[in-house]
N, C-alpha and C positions, 0 to 999 in steps of 0.2 A: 283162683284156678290151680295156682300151684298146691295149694291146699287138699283140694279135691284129688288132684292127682297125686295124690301119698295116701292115699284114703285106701288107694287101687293095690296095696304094695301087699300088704296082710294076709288081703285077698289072695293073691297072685302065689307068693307064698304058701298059703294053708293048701291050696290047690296043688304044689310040689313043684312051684316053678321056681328057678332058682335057686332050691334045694341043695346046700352043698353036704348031705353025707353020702352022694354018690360018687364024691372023688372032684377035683379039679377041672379034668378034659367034661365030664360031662355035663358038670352044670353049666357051663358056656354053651354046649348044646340043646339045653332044655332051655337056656334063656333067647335063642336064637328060634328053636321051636314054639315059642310063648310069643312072641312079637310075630312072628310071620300068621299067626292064629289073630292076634290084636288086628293088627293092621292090612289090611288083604288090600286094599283097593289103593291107584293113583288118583291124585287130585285130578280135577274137569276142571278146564277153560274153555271161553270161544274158541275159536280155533285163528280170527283174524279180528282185528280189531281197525277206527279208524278215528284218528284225534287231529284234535284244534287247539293249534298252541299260539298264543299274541306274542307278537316280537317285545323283548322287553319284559315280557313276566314268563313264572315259573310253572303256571297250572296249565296242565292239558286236560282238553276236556275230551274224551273215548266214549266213544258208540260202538260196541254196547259196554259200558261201565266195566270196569276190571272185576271182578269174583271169580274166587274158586271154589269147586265144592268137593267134597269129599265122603265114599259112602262108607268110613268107619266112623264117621258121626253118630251117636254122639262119644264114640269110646275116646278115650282122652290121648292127646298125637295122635296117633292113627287119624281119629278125623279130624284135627287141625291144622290150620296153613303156618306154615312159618314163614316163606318168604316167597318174592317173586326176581325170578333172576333174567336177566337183558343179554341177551347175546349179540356183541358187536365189540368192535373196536374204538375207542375215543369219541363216544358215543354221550352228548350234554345231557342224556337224563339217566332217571333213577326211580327204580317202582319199589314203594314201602306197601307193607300190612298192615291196614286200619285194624283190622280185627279178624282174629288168631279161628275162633271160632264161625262166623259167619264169611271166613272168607274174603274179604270185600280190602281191594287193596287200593292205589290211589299212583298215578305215571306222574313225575315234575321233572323240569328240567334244571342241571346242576348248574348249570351259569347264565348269564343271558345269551334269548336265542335272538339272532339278528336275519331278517327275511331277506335283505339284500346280500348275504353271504349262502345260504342257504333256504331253498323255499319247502322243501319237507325230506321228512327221514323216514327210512323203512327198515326195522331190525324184528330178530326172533326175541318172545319171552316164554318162559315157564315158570309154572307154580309148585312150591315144594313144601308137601307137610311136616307135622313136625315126627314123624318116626311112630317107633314105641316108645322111645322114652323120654326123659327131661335131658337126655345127654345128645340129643339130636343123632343119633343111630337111627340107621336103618330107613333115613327120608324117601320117599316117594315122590318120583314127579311126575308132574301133568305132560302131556304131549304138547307140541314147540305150536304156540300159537303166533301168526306174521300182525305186528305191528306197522298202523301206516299214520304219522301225524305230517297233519301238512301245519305249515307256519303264516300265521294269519300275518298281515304287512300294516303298517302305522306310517300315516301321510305325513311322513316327518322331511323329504326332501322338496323344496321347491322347484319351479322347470328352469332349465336356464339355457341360452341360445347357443349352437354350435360356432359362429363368427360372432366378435365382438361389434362387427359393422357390414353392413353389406350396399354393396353399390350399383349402379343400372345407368345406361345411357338409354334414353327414347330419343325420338325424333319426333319435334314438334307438328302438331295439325294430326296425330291419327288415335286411336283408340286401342288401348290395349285388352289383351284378355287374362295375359299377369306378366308382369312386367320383372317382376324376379320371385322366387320362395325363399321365407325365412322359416328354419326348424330349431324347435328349441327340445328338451330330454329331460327328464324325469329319471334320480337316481334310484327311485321308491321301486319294489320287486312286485306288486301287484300291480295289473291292468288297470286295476281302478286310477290308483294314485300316480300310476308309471305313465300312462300316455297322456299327452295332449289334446286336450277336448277344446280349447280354443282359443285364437286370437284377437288381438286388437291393438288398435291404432290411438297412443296415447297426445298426439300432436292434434290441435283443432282445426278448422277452418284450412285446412287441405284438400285438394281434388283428388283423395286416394282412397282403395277399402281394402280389407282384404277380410279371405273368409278362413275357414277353420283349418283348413290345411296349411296357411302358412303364404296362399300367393296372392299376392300384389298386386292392385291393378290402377288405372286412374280413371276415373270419372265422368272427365269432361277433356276436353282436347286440348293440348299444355302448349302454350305461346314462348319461343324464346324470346322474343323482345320483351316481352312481359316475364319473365323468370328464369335466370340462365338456369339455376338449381334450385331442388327442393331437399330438405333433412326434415327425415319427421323419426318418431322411438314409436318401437312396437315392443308389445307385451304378451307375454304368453299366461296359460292358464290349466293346467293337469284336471283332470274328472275328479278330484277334490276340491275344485275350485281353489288351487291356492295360486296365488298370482307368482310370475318369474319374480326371482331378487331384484334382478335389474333387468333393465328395458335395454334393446337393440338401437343401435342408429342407422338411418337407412337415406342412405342420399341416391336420388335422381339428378340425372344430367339430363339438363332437353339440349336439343345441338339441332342445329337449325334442319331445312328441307336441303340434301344435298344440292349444292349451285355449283355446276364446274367454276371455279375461279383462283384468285391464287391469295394462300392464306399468309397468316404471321408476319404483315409488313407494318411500317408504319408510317403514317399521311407525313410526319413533322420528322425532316431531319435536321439539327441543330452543323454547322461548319465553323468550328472557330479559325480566324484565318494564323496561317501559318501551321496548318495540321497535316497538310501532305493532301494524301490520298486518302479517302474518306467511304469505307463500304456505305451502297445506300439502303440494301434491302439483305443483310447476313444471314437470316432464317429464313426467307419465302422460301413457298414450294405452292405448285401445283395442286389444285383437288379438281379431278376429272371425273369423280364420281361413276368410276369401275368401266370408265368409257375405255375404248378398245382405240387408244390415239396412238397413229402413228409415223406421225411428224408432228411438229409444231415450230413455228418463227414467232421470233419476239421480237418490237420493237424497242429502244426503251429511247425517249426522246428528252435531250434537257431544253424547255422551252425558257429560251430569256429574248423574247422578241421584245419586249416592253423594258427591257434595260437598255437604256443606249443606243447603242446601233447594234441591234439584237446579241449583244451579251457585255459585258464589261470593259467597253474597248473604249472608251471617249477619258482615256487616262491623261494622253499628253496631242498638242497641236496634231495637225495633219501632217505639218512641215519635218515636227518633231519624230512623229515616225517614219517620216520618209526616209528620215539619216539613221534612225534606228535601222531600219531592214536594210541599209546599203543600197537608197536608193540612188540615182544619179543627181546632181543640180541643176539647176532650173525651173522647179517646179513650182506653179502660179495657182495662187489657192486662190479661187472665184468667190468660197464664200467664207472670212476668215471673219472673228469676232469683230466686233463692230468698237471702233476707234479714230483717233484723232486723223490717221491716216488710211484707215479702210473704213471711211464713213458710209459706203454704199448699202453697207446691211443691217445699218443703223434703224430704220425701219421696217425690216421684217419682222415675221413672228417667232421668236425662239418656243424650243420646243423641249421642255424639261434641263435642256443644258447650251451654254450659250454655243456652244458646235454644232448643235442641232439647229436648223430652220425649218419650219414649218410654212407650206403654203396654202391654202385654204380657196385658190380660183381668184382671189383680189388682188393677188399683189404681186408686184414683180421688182427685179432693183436691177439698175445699168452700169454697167460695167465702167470705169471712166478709161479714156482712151489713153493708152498708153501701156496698158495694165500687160495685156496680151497684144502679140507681134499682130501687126496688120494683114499681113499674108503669112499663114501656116504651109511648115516645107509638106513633102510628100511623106512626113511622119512622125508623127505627132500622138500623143495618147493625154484617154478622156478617162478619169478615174473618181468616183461618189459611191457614197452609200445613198440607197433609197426605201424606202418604205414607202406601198403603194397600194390601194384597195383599188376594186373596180371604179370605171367612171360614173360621175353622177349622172342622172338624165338617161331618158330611153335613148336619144342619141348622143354618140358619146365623140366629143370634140377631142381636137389635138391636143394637148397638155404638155407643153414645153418645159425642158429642163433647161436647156443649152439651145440658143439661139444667135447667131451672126447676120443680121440684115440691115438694109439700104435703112439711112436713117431719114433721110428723106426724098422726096421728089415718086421713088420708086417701093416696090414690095419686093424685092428679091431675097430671098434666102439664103443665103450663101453655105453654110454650114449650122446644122442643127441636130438636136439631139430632141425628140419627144418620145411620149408615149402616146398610141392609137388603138382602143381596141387590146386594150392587155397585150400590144407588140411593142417591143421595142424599136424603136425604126432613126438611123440617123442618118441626115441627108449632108450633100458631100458635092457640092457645086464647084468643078475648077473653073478657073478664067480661062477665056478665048488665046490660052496661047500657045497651040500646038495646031493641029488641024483641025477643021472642025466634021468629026468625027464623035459619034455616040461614046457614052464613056460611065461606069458604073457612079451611080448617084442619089441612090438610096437603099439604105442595108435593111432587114427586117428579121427580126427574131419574135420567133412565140413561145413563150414560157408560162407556164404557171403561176413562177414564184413571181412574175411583175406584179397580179395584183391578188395575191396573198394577205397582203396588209402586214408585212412581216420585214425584217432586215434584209437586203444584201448589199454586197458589195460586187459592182461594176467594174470593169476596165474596158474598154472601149480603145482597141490598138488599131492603128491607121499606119499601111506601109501601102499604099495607094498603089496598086489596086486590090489589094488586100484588106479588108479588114474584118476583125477579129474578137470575138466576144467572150473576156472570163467571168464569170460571175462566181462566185463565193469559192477565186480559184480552180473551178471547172472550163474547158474549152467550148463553146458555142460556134459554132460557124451558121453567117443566115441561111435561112432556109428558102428567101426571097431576095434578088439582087435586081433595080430597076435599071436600066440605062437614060441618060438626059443628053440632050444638047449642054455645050459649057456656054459659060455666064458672058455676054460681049462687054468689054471692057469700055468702063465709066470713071469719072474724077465724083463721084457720090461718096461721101463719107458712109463708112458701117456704122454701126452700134450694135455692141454685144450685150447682152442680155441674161438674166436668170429667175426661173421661177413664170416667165412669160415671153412674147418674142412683141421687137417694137415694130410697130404698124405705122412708118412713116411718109408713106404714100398712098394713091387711090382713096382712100381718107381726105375727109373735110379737116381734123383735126387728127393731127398725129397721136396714138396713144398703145397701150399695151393689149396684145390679145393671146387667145390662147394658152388661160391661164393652166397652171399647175395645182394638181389637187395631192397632196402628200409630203411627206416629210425627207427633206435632204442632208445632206452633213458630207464634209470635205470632199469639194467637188470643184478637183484641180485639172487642171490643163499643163501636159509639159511639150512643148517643141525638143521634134528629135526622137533619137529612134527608143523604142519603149524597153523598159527593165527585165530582168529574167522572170522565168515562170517563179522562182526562190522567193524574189521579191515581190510580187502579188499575193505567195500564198501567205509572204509574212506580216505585210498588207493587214491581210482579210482576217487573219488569225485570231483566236480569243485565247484570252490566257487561262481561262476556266471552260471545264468542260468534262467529257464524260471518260472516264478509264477505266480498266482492266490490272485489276493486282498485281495477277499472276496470267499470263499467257500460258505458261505450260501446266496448270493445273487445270485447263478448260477442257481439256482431253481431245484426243483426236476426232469425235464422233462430231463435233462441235464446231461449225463454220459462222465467222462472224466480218463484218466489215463496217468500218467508220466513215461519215462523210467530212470532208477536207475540215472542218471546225470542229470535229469531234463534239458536235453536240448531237448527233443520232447513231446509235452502234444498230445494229440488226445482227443477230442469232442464229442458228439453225439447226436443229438436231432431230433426232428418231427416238433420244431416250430421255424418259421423265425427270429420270433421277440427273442424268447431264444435264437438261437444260436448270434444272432447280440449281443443282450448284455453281452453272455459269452464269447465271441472274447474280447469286451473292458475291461473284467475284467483282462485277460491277461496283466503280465507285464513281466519287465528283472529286474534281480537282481543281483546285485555283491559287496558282501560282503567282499572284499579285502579292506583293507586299501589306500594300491598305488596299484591298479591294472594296466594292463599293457594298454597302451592305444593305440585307433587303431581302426577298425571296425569289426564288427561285424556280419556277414551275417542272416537273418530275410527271412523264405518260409514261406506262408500259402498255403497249399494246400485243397480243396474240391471233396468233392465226393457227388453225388446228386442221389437219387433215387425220379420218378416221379408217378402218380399212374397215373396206367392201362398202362403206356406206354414202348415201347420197346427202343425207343431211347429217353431220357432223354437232358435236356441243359448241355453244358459244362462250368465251371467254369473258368476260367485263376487263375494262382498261381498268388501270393500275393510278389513279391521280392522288401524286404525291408532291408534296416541296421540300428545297431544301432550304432555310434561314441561316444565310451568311451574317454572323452577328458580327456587331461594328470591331472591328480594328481600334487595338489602342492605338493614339493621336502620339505623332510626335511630336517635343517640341525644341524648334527650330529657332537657335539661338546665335546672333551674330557681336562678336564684343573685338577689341581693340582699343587703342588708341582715339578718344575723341576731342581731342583738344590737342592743337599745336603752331607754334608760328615759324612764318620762314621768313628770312630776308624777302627786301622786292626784286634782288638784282633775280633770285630762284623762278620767281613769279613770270618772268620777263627772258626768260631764257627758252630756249628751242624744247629743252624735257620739260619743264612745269614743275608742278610742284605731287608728288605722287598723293593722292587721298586717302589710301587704305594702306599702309606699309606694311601694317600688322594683323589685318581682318583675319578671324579664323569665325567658322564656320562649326557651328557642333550641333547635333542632335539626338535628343535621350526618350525614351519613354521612360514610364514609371508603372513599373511591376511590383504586385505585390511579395513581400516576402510570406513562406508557405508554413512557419511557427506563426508568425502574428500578420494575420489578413490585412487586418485594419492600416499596418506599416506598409510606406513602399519606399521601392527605393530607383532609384535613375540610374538606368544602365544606357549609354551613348550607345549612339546604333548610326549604321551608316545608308544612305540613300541617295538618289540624284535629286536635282533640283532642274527646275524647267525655265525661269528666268529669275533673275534679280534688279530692281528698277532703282536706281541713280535719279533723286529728285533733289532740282536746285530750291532753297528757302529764302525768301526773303526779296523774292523776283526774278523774273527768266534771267537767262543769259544776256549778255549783250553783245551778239556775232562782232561789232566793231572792233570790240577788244577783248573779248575774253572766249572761253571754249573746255568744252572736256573732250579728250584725243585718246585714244587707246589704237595701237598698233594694229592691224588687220591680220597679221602673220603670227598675233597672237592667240584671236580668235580661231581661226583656219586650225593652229595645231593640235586644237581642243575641241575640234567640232561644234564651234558654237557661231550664232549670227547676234548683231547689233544694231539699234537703230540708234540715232544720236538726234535733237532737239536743243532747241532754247532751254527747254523743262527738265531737261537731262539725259541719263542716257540710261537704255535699255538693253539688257545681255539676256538673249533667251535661247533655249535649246534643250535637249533632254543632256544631262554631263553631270557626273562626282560632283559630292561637296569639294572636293580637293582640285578637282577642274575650275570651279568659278571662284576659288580664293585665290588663283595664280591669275585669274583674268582680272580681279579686280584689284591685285596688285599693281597691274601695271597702269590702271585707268589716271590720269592726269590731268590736272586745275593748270590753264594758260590764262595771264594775263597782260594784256602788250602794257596797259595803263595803270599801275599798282598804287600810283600816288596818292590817288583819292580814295585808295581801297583800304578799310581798316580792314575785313573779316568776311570772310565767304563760309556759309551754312547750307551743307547736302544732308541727305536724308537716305538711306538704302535699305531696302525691304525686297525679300528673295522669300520665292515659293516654289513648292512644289505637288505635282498632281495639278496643274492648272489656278491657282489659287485655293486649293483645298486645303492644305497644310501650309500658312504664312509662316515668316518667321520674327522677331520684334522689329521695330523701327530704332534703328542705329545713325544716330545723328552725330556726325562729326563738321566741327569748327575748323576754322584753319586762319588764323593771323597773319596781319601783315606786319615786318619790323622795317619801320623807316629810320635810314640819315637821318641827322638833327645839324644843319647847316646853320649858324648863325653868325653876326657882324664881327670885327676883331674887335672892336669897340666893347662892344657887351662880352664876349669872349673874355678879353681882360679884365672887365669888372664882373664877372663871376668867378673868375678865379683869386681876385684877392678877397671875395668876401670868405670870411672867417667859418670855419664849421661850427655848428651849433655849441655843440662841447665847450669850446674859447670864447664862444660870445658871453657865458657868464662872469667872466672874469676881466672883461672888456669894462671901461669909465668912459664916456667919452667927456668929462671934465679934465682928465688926462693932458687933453690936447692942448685945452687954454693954460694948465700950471704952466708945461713946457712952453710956450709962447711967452709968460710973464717973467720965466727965470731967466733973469740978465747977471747972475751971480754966476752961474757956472756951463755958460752956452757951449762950453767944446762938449763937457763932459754929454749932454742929452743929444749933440751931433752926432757922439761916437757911438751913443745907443739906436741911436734910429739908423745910422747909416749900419750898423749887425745886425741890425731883425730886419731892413728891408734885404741884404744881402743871403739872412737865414730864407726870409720870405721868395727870393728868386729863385736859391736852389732849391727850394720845397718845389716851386712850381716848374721848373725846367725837368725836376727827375718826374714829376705825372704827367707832363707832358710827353717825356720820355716811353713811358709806361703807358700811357694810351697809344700809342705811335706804333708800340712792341705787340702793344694787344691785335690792334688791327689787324698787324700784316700776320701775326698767328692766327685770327678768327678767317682770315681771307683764304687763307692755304687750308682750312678746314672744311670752308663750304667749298673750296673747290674739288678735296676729296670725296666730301658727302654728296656732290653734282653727279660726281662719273660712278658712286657705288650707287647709288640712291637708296642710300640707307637714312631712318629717322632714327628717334631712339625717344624713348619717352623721360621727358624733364620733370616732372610733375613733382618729385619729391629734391628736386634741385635747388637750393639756394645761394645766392652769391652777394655779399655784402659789399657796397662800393663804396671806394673812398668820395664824399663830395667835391674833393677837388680835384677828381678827376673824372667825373660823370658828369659837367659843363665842357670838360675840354671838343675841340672838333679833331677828331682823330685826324681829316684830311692833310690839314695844315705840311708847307715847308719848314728849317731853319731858320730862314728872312725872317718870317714874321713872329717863329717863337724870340728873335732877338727885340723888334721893334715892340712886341709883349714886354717884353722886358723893362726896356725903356719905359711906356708907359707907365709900367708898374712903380716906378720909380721918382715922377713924377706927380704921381696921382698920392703918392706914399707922403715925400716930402712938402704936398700943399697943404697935409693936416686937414682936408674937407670934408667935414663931418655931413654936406648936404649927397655928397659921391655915396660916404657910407650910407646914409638913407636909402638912396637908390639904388643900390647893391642890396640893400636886403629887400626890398621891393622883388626885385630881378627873382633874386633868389627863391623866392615863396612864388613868384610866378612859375618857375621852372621846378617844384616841387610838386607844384599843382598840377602843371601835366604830366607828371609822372606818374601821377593819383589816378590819368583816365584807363582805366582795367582793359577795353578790348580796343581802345583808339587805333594802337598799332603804334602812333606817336611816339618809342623808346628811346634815349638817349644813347643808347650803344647798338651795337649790331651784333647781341649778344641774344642764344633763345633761352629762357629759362622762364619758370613760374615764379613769376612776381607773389604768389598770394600770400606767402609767408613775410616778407619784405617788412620793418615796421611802416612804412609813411603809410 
């Protein structure tokens, strides 16, 4: 080409263009004139074009195809294209010329084109030839044809969901029609690849679907009891079919059909004891289900009718708390556990605990006379717990608690307590000894709680003509008062009665009738005028029961009240939110030490008033317990001194001999330590005790001469009572361990007759809680130390026989040398007459010494008499001389002289048959030194022989 167009120049020239011999200026003029003659015409384009560019590559494809044409074709530039130029600013493409001649050019783009940044471009182009010449002079352009490329999209983006998880409450039993929408996006810039063409549910065996939009629905009708929740993944899908990266999670909640009730409690409340105050219900609250309430009363009730005597009370005797609450003295328990000396209730039926008796319509026990005064004054009070259902039989008989009548001959009543007809009714007969005039003579009350089948407690106060009903601490007054004629006076003996009344007249055979159906417990009688209201309510009290946290957190709108045992509180409010947080403040409380462990039954009941409405929502009751778990056990440990002897003069004296000088009393649990579980360790703890029993071993007593005594005004200042027996003695009461170690200090062994007594063996065992917590059996000895009285005769032949020591060195061929030596008889005189004179004063100073010992050991016990102090010997030993543990301490002067002599005599016969018999003696009087508890000791000295060698 470039060839061709040099071809043109010769030409162009011979013709006088570009001709320079017309000067400088003009032939720039005829070269300017010679191209405007070549080249006459602008290049032709379309005027608008429209392209298709793939995201990612360089070619665009234009409708209608880029060419330019030119009509100085075919002269050389003039009609050729040189270039195609883009007008814009920062514009990715760029149009080249395929060919110079035909025009025909080609649009790409200079980087890659991204359809999610841009989806098309619109700029001007023109076409530009190549001039007149090969110097690009003189180019002509085309007119500005509008460029439009749109940018095709490549499904390079998957969908993915706007929330990572999405969640839904339904309500079980109904049918949804979508239950929530999940939308997932497409980052792709075409509608093809950009939108969501559809869902699915990648989870199987579900009750759910959903369709292309995204909503949710279920199936078939969704059961809470059958599935509190469902989780399934959904998947989405863009019109290129490409699935999400990842899948959605999609949880249902079903939640039941609204039930007004009250939610977030729990059935099981664990008490450990010693915990205080124990919330029972911290988060409940109300669901009224959009109800329009405006009031509501709760009741919240702690039922312990089946514990006891309806709650935790059967801890210590009837008697025992009588002195607890400060009651007065005198009071006569009718039905006290059954014993050697309240044998009456010996066959009844006990009823879970031996305080409790049960009567069942068979059985009844009789009072023995003497028990209760024959005539009661004009005031007197009746005090039981009972538990009572309806009576049996369509007709319903009298049922006697408390009965007083004629024991035989007649049927008269005299004073009675029954039940008739779920009333309480007690009849009240004086004797003939005023006028006879009408006179109130039977009381009646009608209660509920008689036959409940449930705990109360009774008092029944008599100030005639008065009388007076508390029951669980509340006042009663009858609602029916009969008048009678009085009783005409008779020599007929009464019989008092329990559980039935005796029927000793009009009767073929005297027997029991009008039995009792239900369960009774400490059901005492006291003469005299009755205890304060203090005292009843401390009575009837239970040491657990129901409380309140905080009183001033319950807010004003909130009215509440307790019944006297605080086992029922009742509520009352106008606002939700009030009563919900006066519920939580509610707690259980039980202040017992060892309570009794077990459950506990827990109602809340409600009552709901709605405005303007006649039928209100109903609440459901609240059945809950609480689990008092066991109490750790203490253990109750009694140590001292168990072994000791006294003289018999101690035995025989007016104080006696004290038993326990040194008793202590302790009591530890064992806790763990909170590094190592498995360890525990014993931490002493302190408690009362309710009696301690003193038993004789080895055989009762024998009242003729022996006895255990304890002072009364010792008892008295310690609030304790005693009974005393052959079998021993009994201290019972509710009092400190510190209380019955000072009493059983003082208790005291009497013996008028000690001689034939080696040793007397007691036994003492203390509990508390009623025999619930024992403590070990502590068995202590007590020796007798007897005088050793013997002849003077034997006297002075134990004292010249020889201590063992000297017997080795003893011949008794000795005696006969000295008999045969007639050579030098002064000399062996003068020897015997020094050793029996060494021999006298050996024995005059131990005789001495015994004499000294006495009257010091005598001035000791008479010390230790008036302090009665013991002291424990056990590691005591005292080693005695043998010749002076034969001596008789009693002895005068006279007869240590006449000893003498003897001695003197017995010396100079030389009779080696004496010495025989001396050691005989000796070994006799060894041997009884050998008997370990005879009592038999040769001195009046107390010490433990066990170290001793014989």
């Amino acid at each position: 080409m470039l060839t061709g167009r040099l071809c043109w120049v010769p030409l162009l020239l011979a013709l006088g263009v570009g001709s320079g011999s017309g000067g400088g200026g003009g032939g720039s003029r005829q070269r300017r004139l010679l191209a405007a003659k070549v080249n006459k015409h602008k290049p032709w384009i379309e005027t608008s074009y429209h392209g298709v560019i793939t995201e990612n590559n360089d070619t665009v494809i234009l409708d209608p195809p880029l060419v330019a044409l030119d009509k100085d074709a075919p002269v050389p530039f003039a009609g050729e294209i040189c270039a195609f130029k883009i007008h814009g600013q920062e514009l990715p493409f760029e149009a080249v010329v395929l060919n110079k001649t035909s025009g025909e050019g080609r649009l790409r783009a200079k980087s890659p084109i991204d359809c999610e940044l841009q989806k098309e471009y619109t700029f001007i182009i023109q076409a530009y030839d190549c001039g007149a010449g090969p110097r690009e002079t003189a180019w002509k352009k085309s007119h500005k044809a509008v460029v439009h490329i749109q940018v095709k999209d490549v499904n390079e983006f998957a969908p993915a969901f706007k929330e990572p998880a999405y969640r839904a409450v339904v309500t079980e039993g109904k049918i949804y029609d979508s239950i929530l929408q999940v939308e997932a996006v497409d980052e792709d810039c075409s509608p093809q690849y950009s939108q969501i063409c559809n869902y699915e549910i990648v989870t199987t065996d579900v009750p759910f679907a959903i369709d292309r939009n995204g909503n949710i629905r279920n199936t078939e009708k969704l059961s809470y009891d059958k599935q509190h929740q469902y989780e399934i993944l959904v998947t989405a899908y863009d019109c290129g079919q490409k699935p999400a990266a990842q899948d959605t999670l999609v949880q249902v909640d079903v939640k039941p059909v609204c039930k007004p009730g009250w939610q977030d409690w729990t059935k099981r409340i664990e008490y450990q004891p010693g915990s205080g105050s124990v919330p029972l219900f911290p988060d409940i609250h109300l669901e009224t289900c959009d109800g329009a309430v405006s009031s509501i009363q709760i009741t919240t009730e702690l039922q312990t009718n089946y514990i006891g005597k309806g709650c935790d009370r059967e801890t210590y005797s009837e008697k025992s708390l009588q002195k607890l609450c400060g009651a007065s003295s005198g009071i006569i328990d009718l039905l006290p556990s059954p014993s050697a000396a309240t044998n009456w209730t010996a066959g009844l039926l006990v009823d879970s605990s031996e305080m409790i008796f049960k009567f069942d319509g068979r059985q009844g026990a009789k009072i023995p006379d003497g028990v209760v005064p024959k005539n009661l004054t004009d005031q007197f009070t009746i005090t039981m717990w009972m538990k009572h259902g309806p009576s049996p039989g369509l007709r319903a008989e009298k049922e006697t608690i408390l009965c007083n009548s004629d024991k035989t001959e007649m049927n008269r009543h005299h004073y009675a307590l029954y039940v008739h007809n779920c009333r309480l009714v007690f009849l009240l007969r004086k004797d003939f000894d005023q006028a006879d005039t009408f006179r109130p003579a039977e009381f009646h009350w009608k209660l509920d709680q008689i036959c409940d089948k449930e705990w109360h407690y009774y008092v029944i106060n008599v100030e005639f003509p008065v009388v007076t009903l508390y029951m669980d601490g509340a006042t009663y007054e009858p609602y029916l008062v009969t008048n009678d004629w009085p009783i005409h006076p008779s020599h007929i003996a009464m019989q008092l009665t329990v559980g039935a009344c005796w029927q000793g007249g009009e009767v073929t055979k005297p027997r029991f009738a009008q039995f009792f159906h239900g369960s009774l417990a400490s059901l005492t009688i006291r003469p005299g005028k009755m205890d304060s209201q203090k005292v009843i309510s401390c009575l009837q009290a239970c040491k657990e029961g129901l409380d309140i946290n905080s009183l001033e957190s319950l807010g004003q709108g909130i009215k509440y009240h307790f019944n006297p045992s605080q086992s029922v509180l009742v509520m009352e409010g106008d606002d939700i939110g009030n009563i919900n947080h006066a519920l939580q403040k509610v707690s259980y409380i039980n202040s017992r030490q060892f309570p009794t462990a077990g459950v506990r039954r827990l109602k809340v009941s409600s009552k709901v008033q709605c405005f303007g409405e006649d039928v209100c929502i109903s609440i459901p009751d609240v059945d809950a317990y609480v689990m008092v778990l066991q109490a750790i056990e203490p253990q109750i440990t009694l140590r001292g001194t168990d072994r000791f002897w006294r003289p018999a003069a101690q035995f025989e004296s007016a104080r006696g001999v004290i038993l326990f000088p040194d008793i202590k009393i302790v009591s530890t649990i064992a806790k763990a330590e909170a590094p190592a579980p498995r360890s525990a360790v014993l931490e002493e703890m302190l408690h009362n005790l309710d009696f301690c029993d003193i038993l004789v071993l080895g055989g009762d007593l024998d009242p003729r001469q022996e006895c255990l005594e304890l002072n009364h005004s010792e008892l008295h200042q310690r609030h304790l009572d005693a009974t005393n027996s052959t079998a021993g003695y009994s201290i019972y009461g509710v009092g400190s361990m510190s209380r019955y170690e000072q009493v059983l200090h003082h208790i005291r062994y009497r013996n008028w007759r000690p001689a034939a007594l080696e040793a007397r063996r007691f036994r003492i065992k203390c509990s508390e809680l009623n025999g619930r917590y024992t403590s070990n059996e502590f068995n202590v000895e007590v020796g007798v130390l007897h005088e050793v009285r013997v002849s003077d005769k034997e006297h002075v032949s134990h004292l010249i026989v020889q201590p063992p020591f000297l017997q080795s060195v003893h011949h008794p061929e000795s005696q006969s040398s000295i008999q045969r030596s007639s050579v030098v008889p002064s000399i062996a005189t003068v020897v015997i007459i020094i050793s029996v004179c060494m021999l006298v004063f050996v024995v005059a100073m131990g005789v001495y010494r015994v004499r000294i010992a006495h009257q010091h050991f005598t001035q000791e016990a008479e010390a230790a008499k008036e302090a009665e102090m013991d002291w424990d010997d056990s590691a005591l030993t005292i080693t005695v001389n043998p010749m002076e543990k034969h001596g008789a301490p009693g002895r005068g002067d006279e007869e240590t002289e006449e000893e003498e002599e003897e001695v003197e005599e017995d010396v100079s016969s030389g009779s080696s048959d004496s010495d025989d018999s001396d050691e005989e003696e000796e070994e006799e009087g060894v041997g009884r030194g050998r008997r370990g508890q005879s009592g038999a000791r040769q001195a009046q000295l107390e010490w433990d022989d066990s170290t001793l060698p014989y």
